[in-house]
C-alpha positions as CSV (number, residue, x, y, z in Angstrom):
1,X,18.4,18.5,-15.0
2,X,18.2,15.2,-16.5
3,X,14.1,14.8,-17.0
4,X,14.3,11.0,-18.4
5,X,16.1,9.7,-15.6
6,X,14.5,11.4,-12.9
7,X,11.1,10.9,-15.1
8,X,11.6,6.7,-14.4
9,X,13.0,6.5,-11.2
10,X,9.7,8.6,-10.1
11,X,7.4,6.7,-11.9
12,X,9.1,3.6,-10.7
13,X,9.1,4.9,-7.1
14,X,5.0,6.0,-7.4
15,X,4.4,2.2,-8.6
16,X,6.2,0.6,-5.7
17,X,4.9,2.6,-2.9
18,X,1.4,1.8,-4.3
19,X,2.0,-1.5,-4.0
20,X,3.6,-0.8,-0.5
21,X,1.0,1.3,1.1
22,X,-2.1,-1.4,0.6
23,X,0.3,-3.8,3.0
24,X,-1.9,-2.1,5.9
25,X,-4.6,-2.1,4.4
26,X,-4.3,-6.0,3.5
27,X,-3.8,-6.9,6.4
28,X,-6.5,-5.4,8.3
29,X,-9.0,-7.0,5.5
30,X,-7.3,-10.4,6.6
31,X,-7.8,-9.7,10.1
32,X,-11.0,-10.9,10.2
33,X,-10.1,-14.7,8.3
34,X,-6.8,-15.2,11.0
35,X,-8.2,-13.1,13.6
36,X,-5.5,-10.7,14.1
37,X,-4.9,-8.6,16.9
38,X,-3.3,-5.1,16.7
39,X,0.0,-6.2,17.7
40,X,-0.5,-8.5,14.9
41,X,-1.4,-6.2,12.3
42,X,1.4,-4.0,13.4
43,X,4.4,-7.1,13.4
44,X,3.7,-7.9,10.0
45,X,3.8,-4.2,9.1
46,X,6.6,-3.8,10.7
47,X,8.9,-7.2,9.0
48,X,7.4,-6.0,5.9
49,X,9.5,-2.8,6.2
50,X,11.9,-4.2,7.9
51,X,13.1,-6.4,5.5
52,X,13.0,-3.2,2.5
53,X,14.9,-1.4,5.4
54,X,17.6,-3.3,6.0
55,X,18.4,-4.4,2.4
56,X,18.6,-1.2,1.4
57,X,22.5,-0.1,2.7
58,X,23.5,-3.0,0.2
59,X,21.3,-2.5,-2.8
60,X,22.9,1.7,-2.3
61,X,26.3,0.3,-2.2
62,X,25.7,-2.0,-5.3
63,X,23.9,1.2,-6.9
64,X,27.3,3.1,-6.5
65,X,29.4,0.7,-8.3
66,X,26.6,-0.2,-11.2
67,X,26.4,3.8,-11.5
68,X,22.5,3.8,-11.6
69,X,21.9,1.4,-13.6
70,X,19.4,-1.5,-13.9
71,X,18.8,-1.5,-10.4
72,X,15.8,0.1,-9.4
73,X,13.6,-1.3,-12.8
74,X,15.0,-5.1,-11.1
75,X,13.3,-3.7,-8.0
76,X,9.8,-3.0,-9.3
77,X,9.8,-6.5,-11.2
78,X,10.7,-8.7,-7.8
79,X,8.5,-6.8,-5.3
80,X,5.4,-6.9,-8.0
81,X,6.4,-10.9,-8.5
82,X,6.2,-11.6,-5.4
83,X,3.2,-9.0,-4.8
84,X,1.0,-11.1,-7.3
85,X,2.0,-14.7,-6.1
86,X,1.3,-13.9,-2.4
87,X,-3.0,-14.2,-3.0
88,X,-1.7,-18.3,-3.6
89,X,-1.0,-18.5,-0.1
90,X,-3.0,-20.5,2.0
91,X,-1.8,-19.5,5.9
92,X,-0.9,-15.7,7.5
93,X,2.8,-17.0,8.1
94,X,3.0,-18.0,4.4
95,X,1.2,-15.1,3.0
96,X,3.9,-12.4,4.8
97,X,6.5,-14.6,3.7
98,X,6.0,-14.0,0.6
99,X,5.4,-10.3,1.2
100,X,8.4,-10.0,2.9
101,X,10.5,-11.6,0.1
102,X,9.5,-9.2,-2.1
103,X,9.9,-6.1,0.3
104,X,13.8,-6.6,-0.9
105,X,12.7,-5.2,-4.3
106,X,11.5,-2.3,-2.5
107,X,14.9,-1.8,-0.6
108,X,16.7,-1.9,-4.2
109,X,14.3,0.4,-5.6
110,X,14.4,3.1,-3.2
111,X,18.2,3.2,-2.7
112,X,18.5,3.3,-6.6
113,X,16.2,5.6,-7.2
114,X,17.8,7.7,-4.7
115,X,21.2,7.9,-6.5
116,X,19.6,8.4,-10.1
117,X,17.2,11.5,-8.9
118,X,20.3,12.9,-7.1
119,X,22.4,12.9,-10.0
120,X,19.2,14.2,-12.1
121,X,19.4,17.5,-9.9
122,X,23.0,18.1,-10.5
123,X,25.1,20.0,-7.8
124,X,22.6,23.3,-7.9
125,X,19.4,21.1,-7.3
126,X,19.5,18.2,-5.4
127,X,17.2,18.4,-3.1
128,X,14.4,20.0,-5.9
129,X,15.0,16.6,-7.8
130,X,14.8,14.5,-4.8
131,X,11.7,15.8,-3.7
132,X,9.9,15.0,-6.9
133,X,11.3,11.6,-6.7
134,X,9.6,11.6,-3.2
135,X,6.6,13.6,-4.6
136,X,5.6,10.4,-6.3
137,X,6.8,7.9,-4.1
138,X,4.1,10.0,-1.8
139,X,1.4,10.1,-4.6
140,X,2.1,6.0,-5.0
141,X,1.4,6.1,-0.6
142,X,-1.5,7.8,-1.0
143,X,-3.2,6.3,-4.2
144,X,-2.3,2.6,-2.5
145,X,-5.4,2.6,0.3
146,X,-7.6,4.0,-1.8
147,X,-6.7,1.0,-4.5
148,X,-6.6,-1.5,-1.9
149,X,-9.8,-0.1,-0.4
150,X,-11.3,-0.2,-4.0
151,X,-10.7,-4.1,-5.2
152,X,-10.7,-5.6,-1.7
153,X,-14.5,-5.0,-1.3
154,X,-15.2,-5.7,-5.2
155,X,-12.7,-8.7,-5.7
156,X,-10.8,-9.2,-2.6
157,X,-6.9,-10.2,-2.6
158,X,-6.9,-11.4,-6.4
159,X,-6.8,-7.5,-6.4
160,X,-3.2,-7.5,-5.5
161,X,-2.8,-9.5,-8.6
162,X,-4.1,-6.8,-11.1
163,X,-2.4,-4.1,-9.3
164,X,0.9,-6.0,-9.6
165,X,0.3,-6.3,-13.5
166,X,-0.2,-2.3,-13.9
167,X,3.6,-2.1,-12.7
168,X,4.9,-3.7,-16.0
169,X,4.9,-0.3,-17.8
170,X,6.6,1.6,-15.4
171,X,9.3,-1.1,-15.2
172,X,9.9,-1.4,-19.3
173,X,10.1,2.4,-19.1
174,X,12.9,2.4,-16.1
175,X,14.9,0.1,-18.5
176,X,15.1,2.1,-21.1
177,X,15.2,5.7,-19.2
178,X,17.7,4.4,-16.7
179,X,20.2,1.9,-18.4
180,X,23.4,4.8,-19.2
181,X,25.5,4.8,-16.2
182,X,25.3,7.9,-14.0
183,X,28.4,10.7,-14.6
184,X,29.1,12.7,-12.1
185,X,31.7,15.5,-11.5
186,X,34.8,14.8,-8.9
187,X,34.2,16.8,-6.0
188,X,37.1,17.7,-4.3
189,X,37.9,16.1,-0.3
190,X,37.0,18.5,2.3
191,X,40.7,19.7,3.8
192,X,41.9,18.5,7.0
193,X,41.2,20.2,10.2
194,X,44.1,19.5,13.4
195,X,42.8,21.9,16.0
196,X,39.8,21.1,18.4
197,X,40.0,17.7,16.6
198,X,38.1,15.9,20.5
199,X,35.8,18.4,20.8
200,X,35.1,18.7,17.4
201,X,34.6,14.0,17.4
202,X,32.3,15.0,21.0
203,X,30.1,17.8,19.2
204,X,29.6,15.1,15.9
205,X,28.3,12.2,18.4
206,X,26.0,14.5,19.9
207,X,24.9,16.2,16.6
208,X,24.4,12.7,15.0
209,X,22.7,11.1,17.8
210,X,20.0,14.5,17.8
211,X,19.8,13.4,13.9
212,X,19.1,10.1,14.4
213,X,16.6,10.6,17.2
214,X,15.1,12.7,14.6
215,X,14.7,10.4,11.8
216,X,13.3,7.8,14.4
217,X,10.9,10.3,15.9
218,X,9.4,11.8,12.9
219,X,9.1,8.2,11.0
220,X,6.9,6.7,13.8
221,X,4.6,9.6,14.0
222,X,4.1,9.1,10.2
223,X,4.1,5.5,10.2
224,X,2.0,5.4,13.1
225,X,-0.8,6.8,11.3
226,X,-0.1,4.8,8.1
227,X,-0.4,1.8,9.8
228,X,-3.1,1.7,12.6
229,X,-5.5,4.0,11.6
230,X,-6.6,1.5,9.4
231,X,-7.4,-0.5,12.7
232,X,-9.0,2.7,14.2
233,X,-11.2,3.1,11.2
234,X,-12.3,-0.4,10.8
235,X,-13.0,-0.9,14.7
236,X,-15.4,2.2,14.4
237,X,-17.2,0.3,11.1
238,X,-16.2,2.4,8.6
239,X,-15.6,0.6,4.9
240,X,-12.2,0.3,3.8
241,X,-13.1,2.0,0.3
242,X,-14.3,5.2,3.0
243,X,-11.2,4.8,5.0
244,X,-8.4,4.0,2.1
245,X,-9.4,7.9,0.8
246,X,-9.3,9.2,4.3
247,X,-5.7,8.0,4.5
248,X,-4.8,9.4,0.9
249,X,-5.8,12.7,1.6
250,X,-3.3,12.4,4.8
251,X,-0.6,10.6,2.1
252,X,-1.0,12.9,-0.9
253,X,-0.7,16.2,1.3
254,X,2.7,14.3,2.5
255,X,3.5,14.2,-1.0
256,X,3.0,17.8,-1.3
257,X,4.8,18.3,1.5
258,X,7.8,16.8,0.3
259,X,8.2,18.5,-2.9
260,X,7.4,22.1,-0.9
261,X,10.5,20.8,1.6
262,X,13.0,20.0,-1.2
263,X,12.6,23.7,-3.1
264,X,13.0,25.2,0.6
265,X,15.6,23.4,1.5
266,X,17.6,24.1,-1.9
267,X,16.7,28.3,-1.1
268,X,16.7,28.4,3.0
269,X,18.2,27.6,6.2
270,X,17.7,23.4,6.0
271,X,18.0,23.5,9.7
272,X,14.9,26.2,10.4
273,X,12.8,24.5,7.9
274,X,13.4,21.4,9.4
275,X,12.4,22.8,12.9
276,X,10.0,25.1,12.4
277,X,7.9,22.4,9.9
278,X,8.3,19.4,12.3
279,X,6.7,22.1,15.2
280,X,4.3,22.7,14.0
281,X,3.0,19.3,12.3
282,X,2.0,18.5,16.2
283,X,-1.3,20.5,16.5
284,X,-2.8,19.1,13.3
285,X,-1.4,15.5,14.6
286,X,-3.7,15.4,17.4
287,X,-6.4,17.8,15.5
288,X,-6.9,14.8,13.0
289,X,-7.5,12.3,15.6
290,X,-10.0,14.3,17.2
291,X,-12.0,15.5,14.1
292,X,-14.6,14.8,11.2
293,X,-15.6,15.7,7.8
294,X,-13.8,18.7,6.2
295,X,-12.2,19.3,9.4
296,X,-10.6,16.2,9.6
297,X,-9.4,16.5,5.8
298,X,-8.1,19.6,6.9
299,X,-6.0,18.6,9.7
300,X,-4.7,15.6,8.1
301,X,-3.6,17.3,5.3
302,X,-1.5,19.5,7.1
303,X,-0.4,16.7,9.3
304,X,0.9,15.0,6.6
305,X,2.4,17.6,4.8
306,X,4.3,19.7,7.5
307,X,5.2,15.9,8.4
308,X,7.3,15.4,5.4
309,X,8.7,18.7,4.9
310,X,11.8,17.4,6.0
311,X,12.1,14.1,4.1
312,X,14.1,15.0,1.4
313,X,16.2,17.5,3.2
314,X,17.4,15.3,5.5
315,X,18.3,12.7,2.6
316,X,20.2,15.2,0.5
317,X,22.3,16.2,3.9
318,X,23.7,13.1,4.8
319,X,24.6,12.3,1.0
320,X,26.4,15.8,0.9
321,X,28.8,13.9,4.0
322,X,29.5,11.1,1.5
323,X,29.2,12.4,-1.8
324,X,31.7,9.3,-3.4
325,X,29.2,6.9,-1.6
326,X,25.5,8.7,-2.0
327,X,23.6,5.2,-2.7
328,X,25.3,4.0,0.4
329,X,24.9,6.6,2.6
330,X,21.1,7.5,0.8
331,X,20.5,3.8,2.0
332,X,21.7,3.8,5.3
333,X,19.8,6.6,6.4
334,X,16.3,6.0,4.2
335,X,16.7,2.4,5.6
336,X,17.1,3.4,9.2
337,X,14.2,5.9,8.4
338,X,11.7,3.2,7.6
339,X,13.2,0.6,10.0
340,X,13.0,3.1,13.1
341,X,9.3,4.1,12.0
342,X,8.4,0.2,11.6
343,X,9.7,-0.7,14.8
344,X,8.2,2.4,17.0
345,X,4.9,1.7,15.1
346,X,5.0,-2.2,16.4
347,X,5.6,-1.1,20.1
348,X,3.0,1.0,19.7
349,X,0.6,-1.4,18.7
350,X,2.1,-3.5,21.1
351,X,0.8,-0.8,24.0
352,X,-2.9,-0.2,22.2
353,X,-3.4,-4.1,22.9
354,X,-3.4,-3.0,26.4
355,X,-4.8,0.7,26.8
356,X,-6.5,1.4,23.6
357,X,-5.3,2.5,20.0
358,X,-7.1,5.9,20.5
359,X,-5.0,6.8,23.4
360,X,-1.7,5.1,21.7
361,X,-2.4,7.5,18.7
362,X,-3.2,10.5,21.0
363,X,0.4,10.0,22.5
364,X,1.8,9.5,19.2
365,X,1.0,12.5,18.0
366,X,3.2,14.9,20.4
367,X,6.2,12.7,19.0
368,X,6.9,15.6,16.6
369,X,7.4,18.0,19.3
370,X,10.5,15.7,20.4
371,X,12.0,15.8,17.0
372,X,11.9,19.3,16.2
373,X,14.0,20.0,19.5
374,X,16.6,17.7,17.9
375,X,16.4,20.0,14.9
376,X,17.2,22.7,16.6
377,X,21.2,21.2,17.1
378,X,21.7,20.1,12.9
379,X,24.3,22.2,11.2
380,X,22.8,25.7,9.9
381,X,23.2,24.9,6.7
382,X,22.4,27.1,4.0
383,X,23.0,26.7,0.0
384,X,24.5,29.4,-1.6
385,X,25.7,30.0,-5.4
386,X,29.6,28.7,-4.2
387,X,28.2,25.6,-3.1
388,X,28.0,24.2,-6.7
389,X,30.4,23.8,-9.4
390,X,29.5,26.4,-11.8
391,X,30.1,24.8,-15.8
392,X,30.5,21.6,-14.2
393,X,26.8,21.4,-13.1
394,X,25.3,22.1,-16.3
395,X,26.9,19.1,-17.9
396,X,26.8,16.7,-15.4
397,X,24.6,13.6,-16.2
């Protein structure tokens, strides 16, 4: 495993998503100057990540044919430029502007990134490497509220500012860690199959439409809470600095979660630990919204880890269909991830401007129940010692 490069593109992944996770909580503190609604809070959210989402099939291609190279540290420099010029902005329109712009650096980050920690893991552990990327890409979700919480009571948005700054040693260090091009073996193209070949095209539809409703399902759960309980909390008069480590505790146990789901998915049946994590993430779902103190930190932390059990498994599978194209394909499907949570997390807002965001979350939280059916019809894939190359891994990268 190549520890240097999968060293910075996790450090550069933490910084970004610390930067990305205070969006929410921004937003909410400026609710009060532009008087925002939900819906509001939940738009700008959602064209914040919409605009990372997006990007990010382009910035995975351009990753592919720049070998890993440069990318991502480019990525962390424009989305903490941007990050640090936005407190200038004198209107809501001009302040997510500016936000936006720099979501693109998050888009080029993340579909780097993606590429890099894969080839880190060589062909025996890619989903253990891309778990620890996501490991502190969750860390960096979870330390962002509690940030933001932190220096928007003391100094307000010139907080974004400073945070911004604290990126710049994370970004010389992705430079230096990450400026070889990636090698990778040749893998071989899978044979040609000519019998069945219809019902072989009918069963793919249906298997990747269960996928995608999947990935859709499970990323507005998460975002969901991400993004209004904020609102929730703020409405009931809690201080953000009091809310921002609430909402770590559920982002830090999805870090956890991640790294637990990569090493399972590199040992068991991806398919099982897909379903069987994904089931049983509903129960603590609606257990957090309906409890307090250590209860409450209870069932959001297994909310948010059985919640992102999955995350890297489902990443490394759809790279393993392309594995030529891995930033391309790692970018489709991380961009459709974020854009599918963005966009059920607006219309859900949308709704709790007319029956409540308590009851909107309530409903939300039975969404995993949905998506672990679709698991049930993925591939039963398994790893096993044939799977891999056997010199070839040792060497690669």
């Amino acid at each position: 495993m190549d520890v240097k490069r999968l060293s910075a593109a996790s450090l550069g992944h933490f910084a970004i998503d610390v930067l990305n996770s205070s969006v929410a909580m921004i937003l909410v503190y400026l609710s009060g100057r532009f008087d925002l609604s939900v819906s509001q809070i939940g738009f700008g959210a959602m064209v914040y990540t919409i605009f990372a989402a997006f990007t990010q099939p382009v910035f995975g291609a351009l990753a592919d044919r720049w070998r890993g190279r440069w990318l991502a540290g480019i990525g962390v420099l424009w989305t903490a430029t941007f990050f640090a010029v936005a407190v200038a902005m004198p209107t809501y329109p001009t302040f997510l502007l500016c936000l936006t712009i720099g979501a693109w650096g998050s888009g080029a980050l993340h579909a780097a990134g993606m590429v890099n920690a894969n080839a880190a893991g060589g062909a025996r552990n890619p989903a253990t490497a891309m778990s620890v990327f996501f490991l502190f890409g969750q860390a960096g979700l979870a330390l962002g509220p509690i940030v933001a919480g932190f220096y928007l009571e003391r100094i307000g948005l010139m907080g974004m500012t400073y945070a911004a700054v604290a990126t710049l040693p994370v970004i010389v260090l992705m430079f230096a860690w990450m400026r070889h091009p990636i090698v990778e073996e040749a893998i071989p193209a899978p044979a040609p199959t000519e019998a069945g070949g219809t019902a072989r095209r009918q069963a793919a539809a249906i298997m990747v439409t269960l996928f995608v409703l999947l990935i859709a399902l499970r990323a507005t759960t998460w975002q969901s809470f991400v993004t209004l309980l904020p609102k929730l909390y703020d409405d009931q008069g809690i201080a953000p600095s009091v809310y921002g480590q609430m909402l770590g505790v559920f982002a830090f146990a999805s870090a956890l979660g991640t790294l637990a789901g990569g090493m399972l998915g590199d040992r068991y049946n991806r398919r099982m630990v897909i379903f069987v994590s994904t089931s049983l993430s509903a129960p603590f779902s609606v257990a957090l919204l309906n409890t307090e103190g250590w209860l409450f930190f209870l069932s959001a932390g297994m909310a948010g880890a059985l919640l992102n059990v999955p995350h890297s498994i489902i990443l490394v599978m759809a790279q393993q269909l392309l594995p030529t194209r891995k930033g391309l394909v790692g970018g489709l499907v991380l961009g459709f991830m974020f854009a599918s949570g963005a966009v059920g997390t607006w219309l859900a807002a949308l709704v709790a401007d007319h029956v409540g965001l308590a009851a909107v979350l309530a409903g939300v939280a039975f969404l995993p129940v949905a998506a672990a059916f679709c698991a049930i019809f993925l591939p039963s894939t398994r790893t096993s010692p044939r799977s891999a190359p056997k010199p070839a891994a040792a060497g690669a990268d």
